[in-house]
N, C-alpha and C positions, 0 to 999 in steps of 0.2 A: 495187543489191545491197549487201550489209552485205560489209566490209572481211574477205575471209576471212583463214584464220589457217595455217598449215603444220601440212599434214596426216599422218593415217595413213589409205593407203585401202587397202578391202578387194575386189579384184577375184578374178571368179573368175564362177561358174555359179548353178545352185537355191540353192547351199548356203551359197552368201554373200547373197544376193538375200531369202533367209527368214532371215536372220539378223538382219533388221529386224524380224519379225514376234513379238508378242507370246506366248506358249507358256506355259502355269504358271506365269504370273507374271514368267516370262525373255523377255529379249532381249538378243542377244549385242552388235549394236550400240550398245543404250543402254548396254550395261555399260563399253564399250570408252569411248564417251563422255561417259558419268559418271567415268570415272577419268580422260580426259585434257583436262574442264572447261577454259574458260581458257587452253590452253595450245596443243592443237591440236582441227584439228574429223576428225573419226571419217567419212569418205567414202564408201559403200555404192556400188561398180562389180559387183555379183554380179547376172549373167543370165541368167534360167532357160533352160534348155536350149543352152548353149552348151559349145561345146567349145574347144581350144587354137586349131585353128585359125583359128574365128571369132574368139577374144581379140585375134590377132596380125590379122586383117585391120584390125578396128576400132578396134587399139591407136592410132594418131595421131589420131582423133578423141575418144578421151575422153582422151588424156594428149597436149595438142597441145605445139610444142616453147615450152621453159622460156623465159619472159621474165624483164627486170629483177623486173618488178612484180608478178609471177605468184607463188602461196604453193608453196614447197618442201612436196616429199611427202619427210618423215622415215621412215617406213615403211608402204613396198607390201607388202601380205598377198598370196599367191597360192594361188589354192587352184582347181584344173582338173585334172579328169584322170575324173571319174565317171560322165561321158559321154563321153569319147573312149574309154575300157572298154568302150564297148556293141561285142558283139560283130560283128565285117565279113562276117561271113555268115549274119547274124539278117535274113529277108526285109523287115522295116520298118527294115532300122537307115538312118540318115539323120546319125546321130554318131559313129558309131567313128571311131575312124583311127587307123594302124598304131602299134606303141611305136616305133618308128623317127620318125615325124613328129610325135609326139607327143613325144619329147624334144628334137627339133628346133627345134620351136615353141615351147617353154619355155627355149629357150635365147637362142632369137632372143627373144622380150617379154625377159627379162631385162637381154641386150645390147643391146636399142634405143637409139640415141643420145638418146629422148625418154627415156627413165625413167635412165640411166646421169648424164644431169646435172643430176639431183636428189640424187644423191649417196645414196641412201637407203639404209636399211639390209631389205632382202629377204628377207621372211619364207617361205618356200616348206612350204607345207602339202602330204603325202602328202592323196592322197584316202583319205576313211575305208575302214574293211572294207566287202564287200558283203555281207551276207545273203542266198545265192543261195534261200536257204528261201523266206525274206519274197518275196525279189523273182520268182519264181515263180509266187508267189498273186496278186503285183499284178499278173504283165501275165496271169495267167489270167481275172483281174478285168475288164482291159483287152481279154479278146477276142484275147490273142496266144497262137500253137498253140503257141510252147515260149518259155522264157526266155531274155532279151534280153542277160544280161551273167552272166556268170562270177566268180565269187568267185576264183579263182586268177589267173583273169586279170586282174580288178581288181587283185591283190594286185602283181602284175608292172608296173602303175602306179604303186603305191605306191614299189616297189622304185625304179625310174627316177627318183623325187623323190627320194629318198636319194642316189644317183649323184650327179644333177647338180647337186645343196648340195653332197657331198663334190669333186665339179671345179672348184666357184667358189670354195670356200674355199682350195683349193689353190693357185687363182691371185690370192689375196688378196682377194678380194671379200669384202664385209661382209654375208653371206650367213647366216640361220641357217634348220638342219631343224625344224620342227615334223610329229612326227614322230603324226600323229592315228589312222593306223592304226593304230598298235603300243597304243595310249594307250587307244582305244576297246577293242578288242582283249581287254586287259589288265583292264580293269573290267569289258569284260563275262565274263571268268574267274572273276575275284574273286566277281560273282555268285552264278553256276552255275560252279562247279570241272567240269571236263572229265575222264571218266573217261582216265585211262590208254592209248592205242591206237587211240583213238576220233578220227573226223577233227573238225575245226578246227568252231569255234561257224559255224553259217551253211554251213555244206561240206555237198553233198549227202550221204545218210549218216550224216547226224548230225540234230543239234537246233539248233533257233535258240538257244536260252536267252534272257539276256537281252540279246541282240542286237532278239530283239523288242520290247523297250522302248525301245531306244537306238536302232534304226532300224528304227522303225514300220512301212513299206513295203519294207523290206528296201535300199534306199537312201540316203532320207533321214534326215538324222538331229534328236533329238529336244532338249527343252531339257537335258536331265542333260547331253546328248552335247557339246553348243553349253559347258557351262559346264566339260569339259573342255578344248576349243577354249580358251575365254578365258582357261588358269590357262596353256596353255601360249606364248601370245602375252603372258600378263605376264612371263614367264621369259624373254622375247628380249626385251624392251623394257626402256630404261636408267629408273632408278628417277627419279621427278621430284622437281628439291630442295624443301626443306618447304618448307609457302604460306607465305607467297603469293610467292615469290620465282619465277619465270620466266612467272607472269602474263601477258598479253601488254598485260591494259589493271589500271591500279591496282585493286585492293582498294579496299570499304569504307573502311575503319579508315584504310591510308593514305590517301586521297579525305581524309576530315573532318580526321583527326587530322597527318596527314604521319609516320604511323609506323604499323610493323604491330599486332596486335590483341596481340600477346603484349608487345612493347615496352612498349605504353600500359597492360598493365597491370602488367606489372614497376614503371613508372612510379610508379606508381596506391601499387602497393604499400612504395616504399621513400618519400613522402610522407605515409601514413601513419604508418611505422615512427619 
């Protein structure tokens, strides 16, 4: 296998799992690793249909414990909680689980002695809003008598990602919110402005707007949605210094020349002058 590099991985459920997936031309993981070319490799751990506490079961086998020689994870994405949302007394749910275990389990992955000696910096993503409009049609689509998840109740996992970014940074941990719900949210207002009085985009009562764009199925989310995701994982991630400097293997230019591309032509240009 080729010498990997120190990574950024992206764990989490569907919505990191299709975030390989090509869409209008997007893909949130090629974008994540086209920007960090070189430097580190971009790690896709998103599994459709999982919830926290399948993360935390399977956590020592996809993050086994750090060796000498093993590549450090600079930054773990986390993004769970869309499926632990489904509601505990929906007759097919097979994924809920209560907000109580469900911040439990995001506390425990966080504090695992496997990801804690990586030192990494912990991007903990709210799950997005749910479109309980959309998602209504899909599981009516699906053959189910009533809808599976809750838009307010979603919104109460959201809430809990907020919480417990504000408990880790409290205790120093290099912790940041990405905060998708509010983000998605917010554009899809800008959209469709919401009358005055009127319940929340996606709240029964109301109108989807363009929460049906951004989350097609009422769910998942779409590429516009994805390239919100990626503006706000560039705002917690540390700017990389100009090329080619943190490289992991030389450049071109130094390769041939033993100097970077700009040098040789600074060079270039004061033996002309």
């Amino acid at each position: 296998m080729a010498t990997s590099y120190n990574q950024v991985v992206l764990f989490g459920d569907s919505l990191f799992e299709k975030a390989s997936f090509v869409e209008d031309g997007y893909s949130l993981q090629s974008a994540l690793q086209m920007h960090c070319n070189r430097r580190l490799d971009v790690v896709n751990r998103g599994m459709s249909g999982w919830n926290s506490r399948h993360a935390l079961q399977y956590l020592p086998q996809i993050f086994p414990a750090r060796s000498e020689t093993s590549p450090r994870i600079e930054y773990l994405v986390i993004l769970l909680g869309a499926n632990d949302a489904t509601r505990l007394d929906h007759p097919s749910n097979r994924q809920g689980v209560s907000l109580a275990e469900y911040e439990s389990n995001i506390l425990s992955i966080v504090n695992h002695e496997h990801i804690k000696a990586h030192k990494a910096r912990i991007l903990l993503v709210t799950p997005p809003p749910l479109d309980e409009i959309g998602m209504a049609l899909t599981d009516l689509a699906f053959g189910m008598g009533e809808v599976t998840r809750y838009a307010r109740l979603s919104a109460k996992f959201s809430q809990a990602v907020r919480d417990i970014a504000a408990k880790l940074q409290s205790e120093g941990r290099d912790v940041r919110l990405l905060d998708l719900h509010e983000a998605i949210m917010s554009e899809a207002e800008k959209r469709t402005p919401r009358e005055p009085g009127t319940p929340l985009l996606g709240y029964p009562g109301g109108v989807r707007g363009a929460l049906e764009t951004l989350l097609p199925d009422g769910l998942h989310i779409n590429a516009d949605a994805y390239k919100i995701l990626y503006s706000l994982i560039m705002r917690n991630m540390d700017a990389f210094p100009p090329y080619p400097e943190g490289y992991v293997h030389p450049d071109w230019w130094t390769l041939v020349y033993g100097k970077t591309k700009d040098q040789f032509m600074e060079e270039q240009q004061r033996n002309q002058s």
